[in-house]
N, C-alpha and C positions, 0 to 999 in steps of 0.2 A: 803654652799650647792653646787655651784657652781663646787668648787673644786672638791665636791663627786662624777661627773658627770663624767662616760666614754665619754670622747671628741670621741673618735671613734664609739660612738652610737649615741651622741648626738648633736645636732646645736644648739648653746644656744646665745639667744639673750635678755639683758637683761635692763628690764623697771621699771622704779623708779616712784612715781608719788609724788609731794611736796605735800603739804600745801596746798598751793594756788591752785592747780587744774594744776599744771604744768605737762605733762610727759615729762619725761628727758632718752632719748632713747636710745640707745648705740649698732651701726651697729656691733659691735668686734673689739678687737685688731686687729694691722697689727704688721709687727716684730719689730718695734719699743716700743713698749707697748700702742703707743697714738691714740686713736679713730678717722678712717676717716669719716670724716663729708665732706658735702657738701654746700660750699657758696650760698646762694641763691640768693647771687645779679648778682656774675660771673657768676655761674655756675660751678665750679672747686673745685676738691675736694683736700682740706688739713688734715692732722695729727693736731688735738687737743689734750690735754689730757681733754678738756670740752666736755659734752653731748651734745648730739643737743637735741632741746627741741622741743615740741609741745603744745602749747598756749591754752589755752578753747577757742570756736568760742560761740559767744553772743548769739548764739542759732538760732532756724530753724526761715525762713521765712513763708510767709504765703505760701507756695505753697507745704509747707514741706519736702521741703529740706535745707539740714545746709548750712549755708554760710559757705563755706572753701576756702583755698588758695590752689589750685594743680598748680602743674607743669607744667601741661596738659593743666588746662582749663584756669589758668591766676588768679591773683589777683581779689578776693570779688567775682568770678563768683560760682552759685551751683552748684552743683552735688550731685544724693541722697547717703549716707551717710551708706555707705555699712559696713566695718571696719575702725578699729583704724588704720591709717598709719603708718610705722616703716621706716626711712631712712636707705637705705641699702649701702651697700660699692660703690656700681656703680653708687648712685648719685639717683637712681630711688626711687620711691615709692612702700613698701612691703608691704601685709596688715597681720592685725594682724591673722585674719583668715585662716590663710593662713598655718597658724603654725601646728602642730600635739597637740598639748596640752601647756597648760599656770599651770604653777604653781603660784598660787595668795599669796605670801609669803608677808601677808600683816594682822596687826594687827588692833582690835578695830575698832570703825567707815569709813566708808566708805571703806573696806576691809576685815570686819570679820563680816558684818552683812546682807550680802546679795546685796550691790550694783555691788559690781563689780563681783560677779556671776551671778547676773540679765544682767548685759552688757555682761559679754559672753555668756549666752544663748542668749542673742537674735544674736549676732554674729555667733553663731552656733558653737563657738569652743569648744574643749572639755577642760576640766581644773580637776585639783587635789582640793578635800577636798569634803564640803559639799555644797549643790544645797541652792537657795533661802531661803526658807522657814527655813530649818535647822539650815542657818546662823541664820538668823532671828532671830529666836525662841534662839538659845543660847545666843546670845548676849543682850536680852532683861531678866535680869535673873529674873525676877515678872514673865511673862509669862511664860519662860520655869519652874522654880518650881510649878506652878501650873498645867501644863504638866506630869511633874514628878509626883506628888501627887496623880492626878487623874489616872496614871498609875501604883500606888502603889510602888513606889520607896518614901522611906523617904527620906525627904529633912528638912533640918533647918529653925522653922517658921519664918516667915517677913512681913512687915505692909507696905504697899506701899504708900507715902507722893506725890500727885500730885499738881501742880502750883494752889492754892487760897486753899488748905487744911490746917487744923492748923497742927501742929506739934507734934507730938503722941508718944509713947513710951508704947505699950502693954507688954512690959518681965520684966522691972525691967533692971538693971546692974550687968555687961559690955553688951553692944549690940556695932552690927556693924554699922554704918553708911556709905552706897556706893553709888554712882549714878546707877541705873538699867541698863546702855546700856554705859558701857566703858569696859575698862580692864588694866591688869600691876597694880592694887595696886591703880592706880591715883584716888586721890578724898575721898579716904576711908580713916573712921576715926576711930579708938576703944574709944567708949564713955564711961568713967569710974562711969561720975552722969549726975544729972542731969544741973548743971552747964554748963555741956561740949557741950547739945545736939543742943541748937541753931545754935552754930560756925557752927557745924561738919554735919548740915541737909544745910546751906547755903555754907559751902565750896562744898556740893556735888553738888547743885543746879547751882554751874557753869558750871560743865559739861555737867548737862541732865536736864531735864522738869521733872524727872521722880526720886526719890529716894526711896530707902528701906530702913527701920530699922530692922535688921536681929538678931535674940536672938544669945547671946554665948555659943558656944557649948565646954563644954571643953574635950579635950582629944588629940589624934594623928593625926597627917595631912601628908595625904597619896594619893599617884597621882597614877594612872594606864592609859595608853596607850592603844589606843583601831585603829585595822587595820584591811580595808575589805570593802566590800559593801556587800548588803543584801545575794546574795547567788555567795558563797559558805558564810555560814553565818561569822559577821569580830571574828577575834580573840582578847584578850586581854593579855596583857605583865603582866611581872610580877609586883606587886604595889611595891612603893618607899615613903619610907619616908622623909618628911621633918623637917631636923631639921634648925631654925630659927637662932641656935646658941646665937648671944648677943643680936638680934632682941628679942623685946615682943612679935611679930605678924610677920606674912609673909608679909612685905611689900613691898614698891618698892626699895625700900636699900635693904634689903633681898635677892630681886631677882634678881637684877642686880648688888652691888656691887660684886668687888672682896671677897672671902670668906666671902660672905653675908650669906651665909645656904651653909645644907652638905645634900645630896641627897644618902640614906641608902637601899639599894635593899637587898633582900626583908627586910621588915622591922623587925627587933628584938622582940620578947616576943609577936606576933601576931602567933595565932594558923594557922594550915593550914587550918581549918575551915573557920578562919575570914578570911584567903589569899582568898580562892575561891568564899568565898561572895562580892565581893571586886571587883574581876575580871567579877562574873555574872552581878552583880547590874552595872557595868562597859560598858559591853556591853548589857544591857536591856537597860538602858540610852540613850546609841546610836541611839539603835534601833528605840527606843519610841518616839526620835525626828528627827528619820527620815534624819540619818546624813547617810554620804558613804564616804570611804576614809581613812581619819583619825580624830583622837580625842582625848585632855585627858581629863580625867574626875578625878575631886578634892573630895575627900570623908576626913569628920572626922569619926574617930572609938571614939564613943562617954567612954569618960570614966567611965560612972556611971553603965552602961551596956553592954558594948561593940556592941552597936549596929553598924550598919554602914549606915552614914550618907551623902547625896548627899550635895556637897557645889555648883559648877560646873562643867560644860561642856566648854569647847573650841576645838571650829572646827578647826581655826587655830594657836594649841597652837605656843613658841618658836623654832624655827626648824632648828637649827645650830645642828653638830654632837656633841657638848659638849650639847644642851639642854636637859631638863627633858625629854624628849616623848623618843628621840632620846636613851638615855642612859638606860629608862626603855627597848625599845627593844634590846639592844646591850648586858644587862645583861640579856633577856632573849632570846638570840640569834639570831639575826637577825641584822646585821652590819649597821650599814648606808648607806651606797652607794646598796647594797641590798633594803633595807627598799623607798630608792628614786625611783629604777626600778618598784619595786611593785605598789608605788602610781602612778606613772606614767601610768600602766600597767593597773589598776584600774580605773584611768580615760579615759581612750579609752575605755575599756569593757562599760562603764555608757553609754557614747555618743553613742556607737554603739546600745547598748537595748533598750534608748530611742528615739534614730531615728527611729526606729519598728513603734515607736505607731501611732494610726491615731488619728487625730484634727479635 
């Protein structure tokens, strides 16, 4: 993504966050290729090719401010807790607010569900995709289909298993077994009987408090792209199929290995009919949950009827120029390195409407 960026339009500064809570910060190359950091014990800045990092602080005092370490005011002294600092080339402290906008290119929990677009809103900066709530809501997929539902978008029924519930299976077999609030495949299980279903409700049960038993829907799996904030109203790309190839199911080998699946624009033996149903229910989806930006949206075209079927939403799906989003817009004309200006372009327009409003 990176690379898609006009350096001449753009200052890119780029932030990793671990595991652990680490942020691993990175001032830019110098002509060497090796990242200048700054000693904190000297004071002197050297060429690393390692990040400099920033550590979680144990949290605020009672006075309500964070204990941090600046530069300024000295080891374990507070100061209230304005933005995220960024080490800059000259040794100083940048803040992150400081920026023009943040692309959150950050998957599943604690990045695709509303945390860290809660943390830049209250920073005041502006960022690419969808706002709080919309994470929220997609990445909780129980809530969001009942979103969906109630706003008359079909979606694929499921029975929601919560921590001290027995273990249920309302459809019969194959069903799906997923944790409610992850994504990438992890955790999900295609249950054949009923033998399978205990494993496959306790393997989900590591990942979330929360699982679903989802009926199987059999037919095509087809992805559409969806670009825009509410007005000028967003548009949608043209839908792409997924073929699975030697996979059973779209899984995480599917999606990640090397020729795991083949991604078929538009898709074959689907009417234009069913294309622009596909692309509506596409951006009603969006709409409905209240997303801005960008999005794809997972649909089966059910076999027995050809209907078209809501699976999910991702606010922020894969977004390398080879990924699905990327490549639905690029076959329906809109390049990459284009498609990044736009969101960018999108996310300042957001920031600046909502700074209007009064509180």
């Amino acid at each position: 993504m990176v690379a898609a960026l006009d350096p001449k339009r753009y200052e890119i500064a780029e932030v990793a966050i671990g595991r652990d809570g680490r942020w691993a910060l990175e001032a830019g190359p110098d002509q060497s290729g090796h990242v200048l950091v700054t000693d904190t014990k000297t004071g002197t800045e050297e060429t690393s090719p390692a990040e400099a990092q920033l550590v979680p602080q144990a949290g605020p005092d009672r006075s309500g401010h964070g204990l941090v370490t600046d530069t300024e005011t000295g080891p374990g002294e507070t100061s209230p807790a304005e933005t995220l600092p960024v080490p800059a080339q000259s040794g100083t402290l940048e803040a992150v607010g400081a920026v023009d906008v943040v692309l959150p290119i950050l998957h599943g929990p604690f990045g695709e569900d509303g945390t860290v677009q809660g943390l830049l809103e209250l920073a005041d900066v502006p960022y690419v995709g969808a706002g709080v709530a919309a994470s929220a809501l997609a990445m909780d997929k129980d809530l969001f289909k009942k979103v969906m539902r109630d706003s008359g978008i079909p979606v694929a029924a499921h029975h929601a298993i919560r921590l001290g519930d027995a273990i249920e299976n309302p459809f019969g077999y194959p069903v799906f077994v997923k944790p409610a609030r992850l994504g990438s495949s992890v955790g999900i299980t295609k249950v054949h009987g009923e033998d399978e279903l205990e494993a496959a409700v306790e393997l989900a049960f590591r990942h979330d408090e929360k699982v679903l038993v989802e009926e199987f829907v059999a037919g095509t799996e087809v992805e559409v792209g969806v670009l825009g904030n509410r007005v000028p109203p967003p548009v949608a790309s043209l839908p792409g199929q997924i073929d699975t190839l030697e996979h059973e199911w779209y899984d995480y080998a599917s999606k990640y290995d090397d020729g795991g699946m083949e991604l078929i624009v538009p898709p074959p033996g689907l009417s234009q009919e069913t294309i622009e149903l596909l692309q509506r229910r596409a951006v009603e989806s969006f709409v409905a949950s209240e997303c801005e930006g960008l999005a794809r949206v997972d649909f089966f075209v059910r076999e027995s009827d050809g209907e078209v079927v809501l699976n999910e939403l991702n606010t922020m799906p894969g977004f390398t120029a080879t990924s699905v989003w990327a490549r639905l817009f690029e076959a329906s004309g809109l390049g990459y390195a284009d498609a990044l200006d736009r969101l960018i372009g999108l996310a300042l327009e957001r920031h600046e409407r909502r700074s209007k409003l009064v509180y």
